[in-house]
Residue frames as qw, qx, qy, qz and C-alpha x, y, z in Angstrom:
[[0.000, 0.889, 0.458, 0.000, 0.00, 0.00, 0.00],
 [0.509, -0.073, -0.005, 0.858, 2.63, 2.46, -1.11],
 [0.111, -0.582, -0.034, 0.805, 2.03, 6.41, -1.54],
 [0.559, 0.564, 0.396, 0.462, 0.75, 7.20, -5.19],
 [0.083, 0.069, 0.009, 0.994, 1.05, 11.11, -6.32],
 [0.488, -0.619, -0.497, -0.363, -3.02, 10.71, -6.31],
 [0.604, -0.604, -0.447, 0.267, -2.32, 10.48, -2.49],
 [0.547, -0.128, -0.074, 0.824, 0.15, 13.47, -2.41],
 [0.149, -0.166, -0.123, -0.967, -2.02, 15.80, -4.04],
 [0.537, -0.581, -0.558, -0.250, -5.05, 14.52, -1.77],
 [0.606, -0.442, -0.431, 0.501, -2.65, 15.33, 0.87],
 [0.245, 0.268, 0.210, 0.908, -2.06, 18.96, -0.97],
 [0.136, -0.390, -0.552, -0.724, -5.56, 19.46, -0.73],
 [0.557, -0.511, -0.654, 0.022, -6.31, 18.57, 2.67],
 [0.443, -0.410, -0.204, 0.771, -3.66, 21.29, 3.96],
 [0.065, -0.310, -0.255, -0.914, -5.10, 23.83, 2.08],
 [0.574, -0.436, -0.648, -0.247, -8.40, 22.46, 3.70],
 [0.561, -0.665, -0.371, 0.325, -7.29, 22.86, 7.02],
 [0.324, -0.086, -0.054, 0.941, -5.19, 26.26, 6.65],
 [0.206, -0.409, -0.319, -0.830, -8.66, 27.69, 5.43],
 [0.665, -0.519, -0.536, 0.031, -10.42, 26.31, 8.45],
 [0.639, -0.126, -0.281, 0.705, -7.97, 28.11, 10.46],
 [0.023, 0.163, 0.138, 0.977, -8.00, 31.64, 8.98],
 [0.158, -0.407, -0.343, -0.832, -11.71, 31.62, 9.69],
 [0.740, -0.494, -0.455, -0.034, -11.98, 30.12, 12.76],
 [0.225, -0.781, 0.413, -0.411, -10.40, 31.09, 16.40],
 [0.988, -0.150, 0.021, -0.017, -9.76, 27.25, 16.88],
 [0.005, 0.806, -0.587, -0.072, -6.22, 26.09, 17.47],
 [0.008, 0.137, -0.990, 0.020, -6.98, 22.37, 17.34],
 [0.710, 0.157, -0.039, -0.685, -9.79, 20.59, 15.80],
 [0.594, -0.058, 0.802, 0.029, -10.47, 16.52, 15.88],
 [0.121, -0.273, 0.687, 0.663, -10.19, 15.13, 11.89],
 [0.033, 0.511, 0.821, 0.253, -13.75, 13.98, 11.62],
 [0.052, -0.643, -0.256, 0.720, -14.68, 17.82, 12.42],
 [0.244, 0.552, -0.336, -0.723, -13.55, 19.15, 9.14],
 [0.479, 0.234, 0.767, 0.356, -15.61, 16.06, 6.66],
 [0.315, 0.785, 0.496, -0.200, -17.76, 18.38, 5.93],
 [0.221, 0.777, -0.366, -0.463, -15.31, 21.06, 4.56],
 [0.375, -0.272, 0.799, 0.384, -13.59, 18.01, 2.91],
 [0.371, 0.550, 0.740, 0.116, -16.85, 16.76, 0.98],
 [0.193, 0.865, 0.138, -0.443, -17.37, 20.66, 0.27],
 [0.024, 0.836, -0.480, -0.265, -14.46, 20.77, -1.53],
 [0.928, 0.331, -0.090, -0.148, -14.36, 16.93, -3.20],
 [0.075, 0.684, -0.699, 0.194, -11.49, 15.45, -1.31],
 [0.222, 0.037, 0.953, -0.205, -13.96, 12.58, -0.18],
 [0.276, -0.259, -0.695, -0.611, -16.79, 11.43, -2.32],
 [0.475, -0.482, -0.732, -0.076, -19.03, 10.83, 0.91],
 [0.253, -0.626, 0.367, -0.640, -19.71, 13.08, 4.16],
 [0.753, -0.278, -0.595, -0.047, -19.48, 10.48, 6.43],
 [0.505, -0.788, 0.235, -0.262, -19.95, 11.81, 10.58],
 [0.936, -0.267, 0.018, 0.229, -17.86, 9.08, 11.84],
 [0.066, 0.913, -0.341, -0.215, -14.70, 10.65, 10.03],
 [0.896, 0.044, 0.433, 0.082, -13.79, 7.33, 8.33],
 [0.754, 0.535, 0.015, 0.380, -12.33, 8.32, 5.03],
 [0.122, 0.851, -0.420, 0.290, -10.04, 11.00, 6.68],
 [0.629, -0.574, 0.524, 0.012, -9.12, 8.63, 9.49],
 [0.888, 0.060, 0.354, 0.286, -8.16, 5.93, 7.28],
 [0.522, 0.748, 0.004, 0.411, -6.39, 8.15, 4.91],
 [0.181, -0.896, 0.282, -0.290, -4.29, 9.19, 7.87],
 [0.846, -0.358, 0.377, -0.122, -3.96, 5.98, 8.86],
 [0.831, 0.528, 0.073, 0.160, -2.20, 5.14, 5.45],
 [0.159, 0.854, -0.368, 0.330, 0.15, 8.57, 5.50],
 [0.436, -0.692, 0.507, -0.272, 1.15, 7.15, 9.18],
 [0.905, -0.071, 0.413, 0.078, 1.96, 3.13, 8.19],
 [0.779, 0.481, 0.230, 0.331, 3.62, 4.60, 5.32],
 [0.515, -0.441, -0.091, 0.730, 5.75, 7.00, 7.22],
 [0.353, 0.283, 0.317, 0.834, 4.41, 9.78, 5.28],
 [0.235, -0.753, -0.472, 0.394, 2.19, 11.80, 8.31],
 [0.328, -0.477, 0.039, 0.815, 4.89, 15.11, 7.29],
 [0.190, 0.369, 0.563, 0.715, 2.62, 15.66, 4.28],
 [0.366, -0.783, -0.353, -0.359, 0.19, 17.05, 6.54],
 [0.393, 0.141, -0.654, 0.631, 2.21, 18.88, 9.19],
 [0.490, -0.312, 0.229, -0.781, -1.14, 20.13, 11.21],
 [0.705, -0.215, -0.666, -0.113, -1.40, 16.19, 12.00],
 [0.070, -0.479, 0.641, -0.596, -1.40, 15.26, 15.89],
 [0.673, -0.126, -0.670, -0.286, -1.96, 12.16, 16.87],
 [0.372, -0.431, 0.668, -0.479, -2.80, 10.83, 20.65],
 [0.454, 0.213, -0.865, -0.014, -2.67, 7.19, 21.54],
 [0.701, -0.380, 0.338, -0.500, -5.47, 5.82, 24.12],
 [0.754, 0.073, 0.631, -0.166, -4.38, 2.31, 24.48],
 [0.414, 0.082, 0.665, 0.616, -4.70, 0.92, 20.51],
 [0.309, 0.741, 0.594, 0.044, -6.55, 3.49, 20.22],
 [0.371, -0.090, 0.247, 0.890, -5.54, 6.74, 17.53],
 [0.106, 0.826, 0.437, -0.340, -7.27, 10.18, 18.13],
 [0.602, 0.100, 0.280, 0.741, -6.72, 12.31, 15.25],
 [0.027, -0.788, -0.146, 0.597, -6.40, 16.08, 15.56],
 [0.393, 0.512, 0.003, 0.763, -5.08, 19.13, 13.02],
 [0.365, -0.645, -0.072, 0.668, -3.44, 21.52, 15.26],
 [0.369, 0.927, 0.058, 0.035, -3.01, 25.29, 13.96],
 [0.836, -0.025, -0.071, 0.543, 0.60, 26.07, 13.00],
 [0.169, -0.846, -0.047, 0.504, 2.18, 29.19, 14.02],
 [0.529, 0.804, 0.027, 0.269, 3.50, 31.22, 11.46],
 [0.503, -0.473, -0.195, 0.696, 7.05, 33.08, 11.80],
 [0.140, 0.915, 0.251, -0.283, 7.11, 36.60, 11.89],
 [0.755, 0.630, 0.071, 0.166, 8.40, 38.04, 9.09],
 [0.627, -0.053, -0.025, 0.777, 12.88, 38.62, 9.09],
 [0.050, -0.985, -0.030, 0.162, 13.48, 42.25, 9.82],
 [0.802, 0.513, 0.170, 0.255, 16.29, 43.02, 7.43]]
């Protein structure tokens, strides 16, 4: 179950996904089945599905396939065998005074 470029630019799409979520929101950390809806808005999953199934498993993929750093707003916690998935907001730096 390797990486395709299909999966890279799904993974393109999702961080765009969640940087816009960001900008319009005062959140700093949002669980991954939160944002299906913006996903489905925006045809990154074919289905809205509450549970957050296609994003988990599509995370689950990036993370068996050691490729999580496509999405750096990931953050995973570990209950046991269980895997809670977040997107955290990333700080920006401020711009290089010259």
């Amino acid at each position: 179950m390797a990486i395709t470029s299909d999966d890279i630019q799904k993974s393109l799409r999702i961080k765009r996904t969640i940087n816009a979520y960001f900008e319009r929101t005062n959140n700093t950390k949002v669980e991954a089945k939160d944002l299906m809806a913006d996903f489905f808005a925006n045809g990154i999953f074919t289905s809205n599905n509450k549970t957050g199934l296609p994003i988990r498993n599509f995370l689950k993929k990036l993370d068996e396939e050691n490729h999580l750093h496509l999405i750096p707003h990931v953050q995973v916690e570990q209950v046991n065998k269980t895997k809670n998935w977040f997107f955290v907001k990333r700080e920006t730096a401020p711009p290089s005074q010259g």
